[in-house]
N, C-alpha and C positions, 0 to 999 in steps of 0.2 A: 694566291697572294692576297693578304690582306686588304680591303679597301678601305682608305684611308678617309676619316669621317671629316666633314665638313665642319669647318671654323662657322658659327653661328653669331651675327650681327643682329641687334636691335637699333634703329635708328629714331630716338624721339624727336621730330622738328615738324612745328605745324606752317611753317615758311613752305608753301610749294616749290617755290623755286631753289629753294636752298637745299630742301630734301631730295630735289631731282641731281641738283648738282653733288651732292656729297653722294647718293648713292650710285652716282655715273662713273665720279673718281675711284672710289672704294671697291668698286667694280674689278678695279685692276687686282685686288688682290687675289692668288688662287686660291680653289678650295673653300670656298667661302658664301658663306648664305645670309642675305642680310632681307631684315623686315622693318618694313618703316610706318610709323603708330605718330598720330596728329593732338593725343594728347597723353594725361601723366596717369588717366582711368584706366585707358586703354595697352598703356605700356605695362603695367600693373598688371594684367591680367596674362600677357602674353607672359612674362615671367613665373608666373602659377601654373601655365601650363604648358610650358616648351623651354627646352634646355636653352640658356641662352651665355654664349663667354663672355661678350662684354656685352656695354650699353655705350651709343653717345646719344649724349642728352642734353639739348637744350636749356636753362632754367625756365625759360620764358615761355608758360603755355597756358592754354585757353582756362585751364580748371588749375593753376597753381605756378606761383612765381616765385623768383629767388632760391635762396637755400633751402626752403622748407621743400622745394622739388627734389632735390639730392637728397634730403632726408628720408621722405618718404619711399624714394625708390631704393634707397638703403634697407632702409627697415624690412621690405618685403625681400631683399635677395642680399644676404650678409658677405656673400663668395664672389657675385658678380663682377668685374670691373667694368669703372664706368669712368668714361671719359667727357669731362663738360666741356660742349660744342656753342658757346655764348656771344650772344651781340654787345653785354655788361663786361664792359674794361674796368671795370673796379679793382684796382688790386689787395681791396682787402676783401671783397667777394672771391675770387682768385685765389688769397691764399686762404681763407676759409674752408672753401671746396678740398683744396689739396689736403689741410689740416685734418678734415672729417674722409679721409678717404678717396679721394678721387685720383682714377693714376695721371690724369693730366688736364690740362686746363687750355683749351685754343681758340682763340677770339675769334670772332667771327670778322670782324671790321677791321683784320691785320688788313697792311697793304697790297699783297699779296692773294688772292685767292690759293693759286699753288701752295704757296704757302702755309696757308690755311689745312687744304688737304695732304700735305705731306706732312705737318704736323697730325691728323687725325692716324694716316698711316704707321707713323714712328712711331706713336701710341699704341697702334695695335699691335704693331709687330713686337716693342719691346714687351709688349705682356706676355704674348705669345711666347715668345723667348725665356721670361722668366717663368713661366708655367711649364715648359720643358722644362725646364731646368729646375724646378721642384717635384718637376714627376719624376727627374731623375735621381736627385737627391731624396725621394721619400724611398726610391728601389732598393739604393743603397744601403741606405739607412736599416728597410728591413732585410737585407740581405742576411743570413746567418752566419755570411764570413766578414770576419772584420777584414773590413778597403779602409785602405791610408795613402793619402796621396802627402809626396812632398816635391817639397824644388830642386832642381837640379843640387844643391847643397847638402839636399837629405834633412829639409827641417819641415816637418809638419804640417802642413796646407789645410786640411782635411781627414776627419776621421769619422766611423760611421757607429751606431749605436753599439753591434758586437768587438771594434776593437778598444771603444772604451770599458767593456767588458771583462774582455780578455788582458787588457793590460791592471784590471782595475783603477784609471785614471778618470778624472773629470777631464772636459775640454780644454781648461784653463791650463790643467798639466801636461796637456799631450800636445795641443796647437803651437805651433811654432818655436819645438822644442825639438832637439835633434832623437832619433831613436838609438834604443840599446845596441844595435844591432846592424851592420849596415847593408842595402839590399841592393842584387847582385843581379842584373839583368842577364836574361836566356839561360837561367837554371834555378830549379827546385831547391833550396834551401832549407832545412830544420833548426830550428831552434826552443830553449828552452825557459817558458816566462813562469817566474813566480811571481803568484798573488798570494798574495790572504798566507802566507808562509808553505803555500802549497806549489810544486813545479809542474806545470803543465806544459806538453809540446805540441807545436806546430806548427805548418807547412807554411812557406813562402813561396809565392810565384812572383815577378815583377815584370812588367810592361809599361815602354814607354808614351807619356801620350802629352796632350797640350793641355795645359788647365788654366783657363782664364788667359790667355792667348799667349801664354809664358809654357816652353817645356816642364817637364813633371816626370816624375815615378807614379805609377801606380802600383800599392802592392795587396795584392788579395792573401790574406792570413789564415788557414783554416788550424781550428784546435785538433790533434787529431789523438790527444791521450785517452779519451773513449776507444777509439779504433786500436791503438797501439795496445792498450790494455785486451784489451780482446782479440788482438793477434797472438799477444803474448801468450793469454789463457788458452787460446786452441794447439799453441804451438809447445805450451806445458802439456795439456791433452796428449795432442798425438805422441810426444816425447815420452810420457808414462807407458803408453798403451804399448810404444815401440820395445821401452825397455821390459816393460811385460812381457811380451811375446819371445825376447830372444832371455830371460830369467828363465823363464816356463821352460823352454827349450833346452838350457844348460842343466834346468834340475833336473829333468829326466833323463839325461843321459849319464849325468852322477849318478841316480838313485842306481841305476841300473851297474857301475862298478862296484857303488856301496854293497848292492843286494850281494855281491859275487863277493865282496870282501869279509861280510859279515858272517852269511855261509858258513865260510872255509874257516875264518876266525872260533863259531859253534864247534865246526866239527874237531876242531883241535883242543878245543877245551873241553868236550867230553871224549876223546877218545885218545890223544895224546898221555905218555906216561910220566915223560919229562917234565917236573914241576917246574923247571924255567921254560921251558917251552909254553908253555901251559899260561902261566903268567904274563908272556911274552903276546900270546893269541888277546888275554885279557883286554890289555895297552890298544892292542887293534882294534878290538870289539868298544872299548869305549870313545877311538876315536873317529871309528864309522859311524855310533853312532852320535856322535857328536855333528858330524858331517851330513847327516841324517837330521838335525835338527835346523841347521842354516839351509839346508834343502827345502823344508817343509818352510820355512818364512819366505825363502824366495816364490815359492810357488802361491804360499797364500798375499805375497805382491802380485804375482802374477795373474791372481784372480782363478787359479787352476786348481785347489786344492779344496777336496772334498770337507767339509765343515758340518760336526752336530748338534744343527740348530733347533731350538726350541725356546720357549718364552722361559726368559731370566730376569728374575726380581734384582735389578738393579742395583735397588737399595741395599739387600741384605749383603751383594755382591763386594761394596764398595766398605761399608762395613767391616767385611773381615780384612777386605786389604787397608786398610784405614788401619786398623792392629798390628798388620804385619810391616808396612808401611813403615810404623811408631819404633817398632825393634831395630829395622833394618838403616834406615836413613842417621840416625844417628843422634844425640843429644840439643844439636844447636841447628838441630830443623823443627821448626814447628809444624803439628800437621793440624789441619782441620777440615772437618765433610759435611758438607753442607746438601741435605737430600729435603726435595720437593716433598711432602706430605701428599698420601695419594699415587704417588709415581706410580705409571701403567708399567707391566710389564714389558720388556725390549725381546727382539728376537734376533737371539745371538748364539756364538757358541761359548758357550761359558767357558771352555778353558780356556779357549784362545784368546777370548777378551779378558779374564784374569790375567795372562800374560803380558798383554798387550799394557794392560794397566799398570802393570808392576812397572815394566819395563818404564812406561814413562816417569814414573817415580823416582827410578835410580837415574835418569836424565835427568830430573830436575836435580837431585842429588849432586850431581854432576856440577851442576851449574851455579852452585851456592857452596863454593868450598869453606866460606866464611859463615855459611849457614843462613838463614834466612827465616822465610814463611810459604807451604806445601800446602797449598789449597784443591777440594778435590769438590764438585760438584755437580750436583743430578738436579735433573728440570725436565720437565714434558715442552717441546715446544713443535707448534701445528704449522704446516709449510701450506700457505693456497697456493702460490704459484710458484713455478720453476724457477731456479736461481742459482748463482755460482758458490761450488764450498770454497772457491781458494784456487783450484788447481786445475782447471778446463772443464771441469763435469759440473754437472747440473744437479740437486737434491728434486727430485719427484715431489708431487704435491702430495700431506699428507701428513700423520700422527708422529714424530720421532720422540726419542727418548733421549738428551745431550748430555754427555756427560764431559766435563772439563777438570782439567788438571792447569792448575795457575804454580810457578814459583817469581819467587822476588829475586833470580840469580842475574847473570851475565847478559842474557839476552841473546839477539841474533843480528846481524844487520840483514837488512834487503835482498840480499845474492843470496847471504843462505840458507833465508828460510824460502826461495824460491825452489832450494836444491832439496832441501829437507827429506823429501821422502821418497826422496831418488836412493834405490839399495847399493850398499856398497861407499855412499857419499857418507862421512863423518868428516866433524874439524878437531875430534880428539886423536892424539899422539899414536903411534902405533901401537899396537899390541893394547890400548886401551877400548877398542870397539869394534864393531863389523860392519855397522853402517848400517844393517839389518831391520832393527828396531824400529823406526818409524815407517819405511815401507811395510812393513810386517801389518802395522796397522792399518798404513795406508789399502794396502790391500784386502786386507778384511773386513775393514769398512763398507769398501765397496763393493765388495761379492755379496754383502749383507745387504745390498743395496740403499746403506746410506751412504755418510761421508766425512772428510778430517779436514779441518784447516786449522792454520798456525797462525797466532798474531805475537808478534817480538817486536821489544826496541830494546837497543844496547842500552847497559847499566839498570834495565826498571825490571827485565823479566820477561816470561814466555808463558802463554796461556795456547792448550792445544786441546780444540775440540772437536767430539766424536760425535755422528749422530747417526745414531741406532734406531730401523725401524719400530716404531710399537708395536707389540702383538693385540692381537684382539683378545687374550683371553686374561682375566686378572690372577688367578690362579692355578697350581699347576701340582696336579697332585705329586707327591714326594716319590724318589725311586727307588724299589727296594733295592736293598745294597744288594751286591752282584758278589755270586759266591765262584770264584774263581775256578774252572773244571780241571781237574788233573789232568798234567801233562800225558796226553797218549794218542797214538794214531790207530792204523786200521790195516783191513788188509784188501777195501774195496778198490775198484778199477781208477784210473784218472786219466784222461788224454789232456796232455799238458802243452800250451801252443805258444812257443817264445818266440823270437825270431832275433835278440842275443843269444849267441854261442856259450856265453862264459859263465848268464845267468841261468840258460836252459840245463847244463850239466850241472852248476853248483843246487840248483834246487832239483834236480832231479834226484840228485844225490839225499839232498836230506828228505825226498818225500819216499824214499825207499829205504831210508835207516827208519821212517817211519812204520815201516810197514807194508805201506802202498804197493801194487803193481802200476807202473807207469808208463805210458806208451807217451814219450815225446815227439813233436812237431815242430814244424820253423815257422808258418804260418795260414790263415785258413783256408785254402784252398788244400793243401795236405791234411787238416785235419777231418775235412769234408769226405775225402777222398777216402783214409782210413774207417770212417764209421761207416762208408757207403759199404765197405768187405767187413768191418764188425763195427755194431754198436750196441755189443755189451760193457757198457762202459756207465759209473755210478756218477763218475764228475768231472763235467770240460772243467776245467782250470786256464783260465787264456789270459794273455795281456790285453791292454785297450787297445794300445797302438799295433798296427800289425801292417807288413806291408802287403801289396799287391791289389789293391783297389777294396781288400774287404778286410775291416775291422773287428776289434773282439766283440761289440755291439751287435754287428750284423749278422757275425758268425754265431754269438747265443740267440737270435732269432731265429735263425734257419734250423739252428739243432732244435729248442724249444718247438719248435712247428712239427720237425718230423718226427722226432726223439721228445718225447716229451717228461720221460722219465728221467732222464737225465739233468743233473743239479749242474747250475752253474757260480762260478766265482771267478770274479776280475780281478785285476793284478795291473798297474800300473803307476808308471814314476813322474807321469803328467796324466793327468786326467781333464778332459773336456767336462765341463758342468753340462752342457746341450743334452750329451750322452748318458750325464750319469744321472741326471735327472727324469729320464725314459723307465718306465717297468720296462722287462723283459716280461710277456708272457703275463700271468698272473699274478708271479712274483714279485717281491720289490728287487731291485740290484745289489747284489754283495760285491762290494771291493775290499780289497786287502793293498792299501797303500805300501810302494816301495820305497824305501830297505823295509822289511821286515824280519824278524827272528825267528828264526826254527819254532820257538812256543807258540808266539802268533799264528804262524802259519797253523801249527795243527789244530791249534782250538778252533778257526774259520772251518779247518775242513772236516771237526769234525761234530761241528754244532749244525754244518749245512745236509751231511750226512745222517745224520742224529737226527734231522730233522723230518728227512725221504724217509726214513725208517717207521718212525712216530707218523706222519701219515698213512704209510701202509699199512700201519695197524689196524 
């Protein structure tokens, strides 16, 4: 328990008797410590060095008479109160004293002695009282929640510096005026205040109490649109992350029908005789992979899709879509590119962010059927400390590369550009979009480990920027163009490990119109099993995902350890970045993304072959 500090008295009276008599009355007060000084030197001094609440103080003393005594002990203690304890009934001495400060004035020569000292007491104590009651009012005051007390009426008594704050009012506007809003004892309330044209929200409590010996409201008001804002953002976070995990999930259980559709689709268009038949397989083949490209955006939302990143000049990037941009949007879009001088290199994958960029183009397209102005813009800009892009994640500290797409169209309101780049969410017509698009970006952004955010207001326009890390290197030598190898397979070994049924036959099939001998599996614990009785075998072929506690990962490690001859290649319709981002072995990791094509397939397995070869040389 706190010990409660003693009320501190000075008493100047060089009267002996009068100083024994007031400091015997005074006595009654509790908690109280009084010292008594025989002149205005001596009073003076005790002030300079010992805390003192008030003073009573005689005028009349040996070194100083009259008001020049008040003044002087003024001067030295401006906080002090001081109470004049006088045998001068002068009532213009009297009000003098009061006029320059004094909290009260008690004659010495009243009729009364009692009198006398219960006047010095009501002196103290009303100090007393009001210095509570400024300590309690400075709490308030700096309280960070704005307290409003009103009357039983609901009109304004009291309000402290944060609820003039918060409502943006001065005193004069807020005192004894009723509020917006009415407050609702024994429950939590919200509500919402605009200032400044801005709405902010927050919490009401209200308890009743006595103020100034009249009942009262008290209501404590906390702002709470910082915290709501930052509910909201962790609750956009998790929301994305959720709808990633169950995207990732749906894609690869498509890629894996698509792989089986696309297959059989091949196989009937070269081996089929019937030109409608034939034709018939075409329709398939280009709607699988059609099907096969809203796959691959879901998953690169979902942050699960393999990506080939290296440093891309920005500038030249934007450039050419800047050209193509001009063709495509149409005569009554203005375009213009505005690129940083200097721009560092970003590291991205070029085509995906090609795409990525088009695509927002033909949105802003979209949104200007009237036509407008198409602004596209590149800047370096340096992140020191972590911050939010928009949508619950944070931008890492650090070099980025932003590149912004502005139009003058339709705009968005607040819902939905919250929704924005949630997959699947569009507000255009049916059969006019997928919803796809800006998750697409969304998520390659952030696999890139930058980030997207969107600022719209209806009728002005939508501005969406990307921020791409910078690479470290400014240049990047050119690639030789890639001379495509002729379609052909082999006739080396392959232990092929699925653990779909309908993918395992369809491609077992086309890897033996290849050529191949193929021993298939359902998963790695069978294919263990087989090389443990043969492992003459030139290449596991396995999926990522596999069940029974071991992966295609873990299972080219344990082959790679013991078998070391043996080439591996991955196959998979979600892939883990954790995973793919591991060598196996000394090698780097080859995947072959699901659906793939008969062609694909064989140039993987026979460039990884081609390769075993080439170093056995």
């Amino acid at each position: 328990m706190v010990k409660k500090e003693q009320f501190r008295l000075l008493l100047v009276e060089d009267n002996p008797g009068d100083a024994d008599l007031a400091a015997e009355r005074l006595s009654e007060m509790p908690d109280h410590d009084i010292t008594v000084v025989d002149r205005l030197t001596r009073a003076i001094e005790v002030l300079e060095e010992t805390r003192i609440d008030a003073v009573i103080l005689d005028l009349n003393l040996p070194d100083s008479t009259g008001i020049e005594t008040f003044r002087q002990l003024r001067r030295v203690s401006e906080s002090v109160a001081i109470v004049v304890y006088s045998g001068d009934n002068d009532p213009k001495l009297r009000l003098q004293a009061l006029a320059e400060g004094a909290l009260d004035y008690v004659e010495k020569n009243a009729p009364s002695y009692g009198v006398q000292v219960r006047g010095l007491l009501y002196s103290i104590e009303r100090y007393k009282a009001q210095t509570t009651q400024r300590q309690i009012e400075s709490i308030i005051s700096a309280n960070p929640d704005a307290v409003i007390v009103t009357d039983t009426e609901q009109l304004v008594q009291f309000a402290n510096n944060a609820a003039l704050e918060l409502f943006g009012k001065t005193e004069d506007e807020l005192i004894g005026k009723s509020l917006d809003f009415p407050l609702r004892q024994d429950e939590v309330t919200e509500i919402e205040v605009v200032r400044l044209g801005a709405k902010r929200r927050a919490e009401v409590r209200v308890a009743r109490i006595d103020w100034q010996a009249r009942p009262a409201l008290l209501a404590s008001i906390r702002d709470m649109t910082d915290r709501r804002l930052m509910e909201e953002k962790l609750f956009q976070s998790q929301k994305m992350e959720a709808v990633g995990q169950l995207t990732g999930g749906v894609a690869h259980d498509i890629n894996n029908l698509l792989q089986v559709i696309i297959g059989n689709a091949e196989v009937l268009i070269g081996h089929e005789t019937d030109e409608e038949v034939r034709n018939n397989a075409r329709y398939i083949l280009l709607a699988a992979e059609r099907g096969a490209e809203l796959t691959r955006r879901l998953l690169i939302f979902a942050r699960r899709q393999t990506l080939s990143t290296k440093p891309v000049d920005v500038g030249q990037l934007l450039r050419r879509i800047e050209g193509l941009a001009r063709r495509t949007l149409g005569e009554n879009i203005e375009v213009s590119t505005t690129i940083e001088p200097n721009l560092p290199m970003a590291t991205a994958d070029e085509a995906q962010l090609e795409s990525g960029i088009l695509n927002l183009c033909l949105n802003a397209r979209d949104a200007m059927p009237e036509g407008g102005h198409l602004t596209i813009d590149a800047r370096s800009e340096s992140v020191a400390t972590a911050h939010g892009d928009g949508n619950g994640d944070n931008l890492t500290p650090g070099q980025y590369v932003c590149i912004s797409v502005a139009d003058t169209g339709t705009g968005m309101p607040p819902d939905v550009v919250q929704r924005a780049f949630e997959p699947f969410f569009t507000t255009k017509s049916q059969g006019k979009g997928t919803g796809l698009g800006l998750s697409m970006i969304y998520g390659l952004m952030k696999q890139l480990g930058g980030g997207a955010r969107i600022a719209s207001t209806v009728n002005q326009g939508t501005t969406l920027t990307l921020h791409l890390p910078a690479a470290i290197q400014r240049e990047v030598a050119a690639e030789p163009e890639r001379v495509r190898p002729k379609f052909r397979g082999g006739s080396e070994r392959i232990l092929f490990v699925e653990d779909n049924d309908l993918v395992r036959s369809s491609v077992e099939a086309l890897l033996k119109r290849l050529g191949y001998k193929v021993v298939p599996v359902v998963d790695a614990h069978e294919a263990l099993e087989t090389l443990n009785h043969d492992h003459a075998f030139d290449l596991l072929f396995t999926d990522m995902v596999l069940p029974g506690g071991l992966n295609g990962r873990k299972l080219a490690n344990e082959v790679k350890e013991r078998w070391p001859e043996i080439q591996v290649l991955f196959s998979s319709g979600y892939t883990d970045l954790e995973a793919l981002q591991v060598d196996v072995g000394e090698e780097p990791l080859d995947l072959l993304p699901k659906p793939y094509r008969q062609e694909e397939l064989a140039e993987r397995i026979r460039t990884i072959l081609d390769r075993k070869a080439g170093k056995a040389r």
